[in-house]
MDTraj code that builds the backbone (N, CA, C; nanometers):
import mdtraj as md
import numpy as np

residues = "UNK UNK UNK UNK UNK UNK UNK UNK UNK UNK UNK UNK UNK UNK UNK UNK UNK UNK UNK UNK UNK UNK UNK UNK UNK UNK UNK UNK UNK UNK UNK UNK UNK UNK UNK UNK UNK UNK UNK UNK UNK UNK UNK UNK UNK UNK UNK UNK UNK UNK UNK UNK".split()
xyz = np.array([
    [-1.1425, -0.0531, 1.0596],
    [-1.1040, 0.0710, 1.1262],
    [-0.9834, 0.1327, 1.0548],
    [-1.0074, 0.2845, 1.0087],
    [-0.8652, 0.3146, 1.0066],
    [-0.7504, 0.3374, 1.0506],
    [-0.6755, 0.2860, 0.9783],
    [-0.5247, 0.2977, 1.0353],
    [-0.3875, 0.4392, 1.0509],
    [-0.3244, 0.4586, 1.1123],
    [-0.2839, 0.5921, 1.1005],
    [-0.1224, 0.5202, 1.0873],
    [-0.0191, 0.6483, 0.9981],
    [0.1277, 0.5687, 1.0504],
    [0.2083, 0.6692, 1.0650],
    [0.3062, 0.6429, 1.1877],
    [0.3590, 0.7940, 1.2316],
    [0.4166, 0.8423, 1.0654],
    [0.4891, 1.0022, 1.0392],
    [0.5150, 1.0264, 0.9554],
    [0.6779, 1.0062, 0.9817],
    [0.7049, 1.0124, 1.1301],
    [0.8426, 1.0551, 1.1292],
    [0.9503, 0.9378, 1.1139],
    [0.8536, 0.7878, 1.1934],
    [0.9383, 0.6569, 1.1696],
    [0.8430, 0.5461, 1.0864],
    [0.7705, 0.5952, 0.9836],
    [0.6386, 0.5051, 1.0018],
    [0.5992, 0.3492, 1.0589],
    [0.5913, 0.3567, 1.1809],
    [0.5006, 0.3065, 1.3141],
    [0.3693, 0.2987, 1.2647],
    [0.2795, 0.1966, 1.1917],
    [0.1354, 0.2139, 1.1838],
    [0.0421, 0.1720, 1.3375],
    [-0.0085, 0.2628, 1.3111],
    [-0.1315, 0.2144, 1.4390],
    [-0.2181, 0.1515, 1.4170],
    [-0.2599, 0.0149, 1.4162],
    [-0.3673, -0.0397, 1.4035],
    [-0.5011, -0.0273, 1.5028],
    [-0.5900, 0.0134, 1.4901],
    [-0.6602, -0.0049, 1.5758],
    [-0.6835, -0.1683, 1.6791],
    [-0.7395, -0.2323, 1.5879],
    [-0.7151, -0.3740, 1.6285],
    [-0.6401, -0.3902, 1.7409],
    [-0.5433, -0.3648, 1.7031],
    [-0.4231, -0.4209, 1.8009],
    [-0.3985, -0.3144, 1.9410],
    [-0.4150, -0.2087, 1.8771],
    [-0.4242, -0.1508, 2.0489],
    [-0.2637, -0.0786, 2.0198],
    [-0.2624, -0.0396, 2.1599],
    [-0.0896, -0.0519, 2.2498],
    [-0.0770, -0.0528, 2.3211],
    [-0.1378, -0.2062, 2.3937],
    [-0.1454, -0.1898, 2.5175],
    [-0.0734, -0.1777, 2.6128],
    [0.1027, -0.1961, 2.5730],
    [0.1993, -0.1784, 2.6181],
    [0.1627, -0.0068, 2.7036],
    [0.1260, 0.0766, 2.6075],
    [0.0950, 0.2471, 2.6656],
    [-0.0844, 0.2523, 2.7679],
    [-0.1359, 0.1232, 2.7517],
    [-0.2795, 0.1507, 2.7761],
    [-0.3597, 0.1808, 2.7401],
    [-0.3364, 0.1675, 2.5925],
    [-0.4239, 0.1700, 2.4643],
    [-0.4623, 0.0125, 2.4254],
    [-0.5999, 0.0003, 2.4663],
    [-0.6634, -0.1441, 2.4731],
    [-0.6441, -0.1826, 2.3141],
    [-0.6893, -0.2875, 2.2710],
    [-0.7406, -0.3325, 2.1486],
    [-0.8525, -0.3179, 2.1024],
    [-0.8869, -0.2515, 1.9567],
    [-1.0109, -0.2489, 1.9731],
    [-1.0111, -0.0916, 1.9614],
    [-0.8773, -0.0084, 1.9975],
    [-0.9242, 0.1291, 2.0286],
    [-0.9329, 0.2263, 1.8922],
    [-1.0076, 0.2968, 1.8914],
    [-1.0106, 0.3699, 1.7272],
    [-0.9325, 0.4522, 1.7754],
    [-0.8309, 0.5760, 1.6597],
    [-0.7858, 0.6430, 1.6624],
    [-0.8107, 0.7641, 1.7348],
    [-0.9609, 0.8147, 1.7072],
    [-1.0351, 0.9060, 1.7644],
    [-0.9909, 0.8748, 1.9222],
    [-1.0173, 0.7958, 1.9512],
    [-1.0710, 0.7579, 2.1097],
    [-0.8881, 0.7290, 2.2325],
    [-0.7865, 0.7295, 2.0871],
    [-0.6253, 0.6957, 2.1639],
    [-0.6015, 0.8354, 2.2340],
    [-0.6030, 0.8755, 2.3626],
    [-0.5107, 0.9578, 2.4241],
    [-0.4537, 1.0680, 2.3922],
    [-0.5307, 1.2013, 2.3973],
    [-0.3987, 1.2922, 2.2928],
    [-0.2232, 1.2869, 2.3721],
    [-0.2510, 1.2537, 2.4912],
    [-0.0915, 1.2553, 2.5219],
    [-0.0181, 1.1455, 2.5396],
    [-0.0973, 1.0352, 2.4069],
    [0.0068, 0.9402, 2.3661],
    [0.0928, 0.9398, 2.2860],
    [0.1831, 0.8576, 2.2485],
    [0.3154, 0.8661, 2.1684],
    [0.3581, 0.7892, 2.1122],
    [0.3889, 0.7804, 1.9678],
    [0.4282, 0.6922, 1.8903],
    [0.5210, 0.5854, 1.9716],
    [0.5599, 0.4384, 1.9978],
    [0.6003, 0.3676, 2.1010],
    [0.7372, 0.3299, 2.0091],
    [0.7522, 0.3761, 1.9232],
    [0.9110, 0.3710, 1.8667],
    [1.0039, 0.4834, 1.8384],
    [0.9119, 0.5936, 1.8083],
    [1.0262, 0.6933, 1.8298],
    [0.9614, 0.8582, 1.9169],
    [0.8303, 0.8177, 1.9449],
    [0.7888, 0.9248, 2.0435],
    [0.7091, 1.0451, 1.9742],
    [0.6570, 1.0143, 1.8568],
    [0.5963, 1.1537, 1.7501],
    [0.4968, 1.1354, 1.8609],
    [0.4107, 1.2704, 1.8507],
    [0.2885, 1.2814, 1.8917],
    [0.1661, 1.2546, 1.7980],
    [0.0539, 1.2065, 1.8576],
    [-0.0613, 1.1944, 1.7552],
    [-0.0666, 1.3150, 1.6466],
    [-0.0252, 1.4291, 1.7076],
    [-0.0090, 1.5022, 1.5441],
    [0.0651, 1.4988, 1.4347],
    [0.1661, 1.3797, 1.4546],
    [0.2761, 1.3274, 1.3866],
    [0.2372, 1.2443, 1.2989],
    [0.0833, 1.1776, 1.2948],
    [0.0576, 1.0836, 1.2341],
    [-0.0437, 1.1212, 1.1191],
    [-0.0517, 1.0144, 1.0299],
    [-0.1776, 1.0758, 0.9306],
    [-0.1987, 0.9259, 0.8697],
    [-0.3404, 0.9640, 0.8229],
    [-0.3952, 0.8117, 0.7906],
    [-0.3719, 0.7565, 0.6637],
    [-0.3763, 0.5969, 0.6632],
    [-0.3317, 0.5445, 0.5439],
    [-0.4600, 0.4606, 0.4870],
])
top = md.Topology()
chain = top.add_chain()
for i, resn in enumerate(residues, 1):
    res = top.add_residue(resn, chain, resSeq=i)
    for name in ("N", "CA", "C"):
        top.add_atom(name, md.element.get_by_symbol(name[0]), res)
traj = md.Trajectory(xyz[None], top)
């Protein structure tokens, strides 16, 4: 799965791993994370991010 990493603190998102801390299961693809979730270290929005 691809991975995305914020631009502003780079925070990668693994799919795999989830966040589930926010309620983002494991397992979750990028497509499918929440648009009104948030980077969990410094708060970018999914438009903050871009894939690696």
């Amino acid at each position: 799965m691809q991975q995305y990493v914020c631009d502003l603190c780079g925070y990668v998102y693994v799919p795999e791993d989830g966040d589930p801390d926010a309620g983002v299961a494991p397992g979750t693809a990028w497509e499918d994370v929440p648009e009104n979730w948030v980077c969990p270290l410094c708060g970018a929005h999914k438009d903050d991010f871009s894939p690696i």
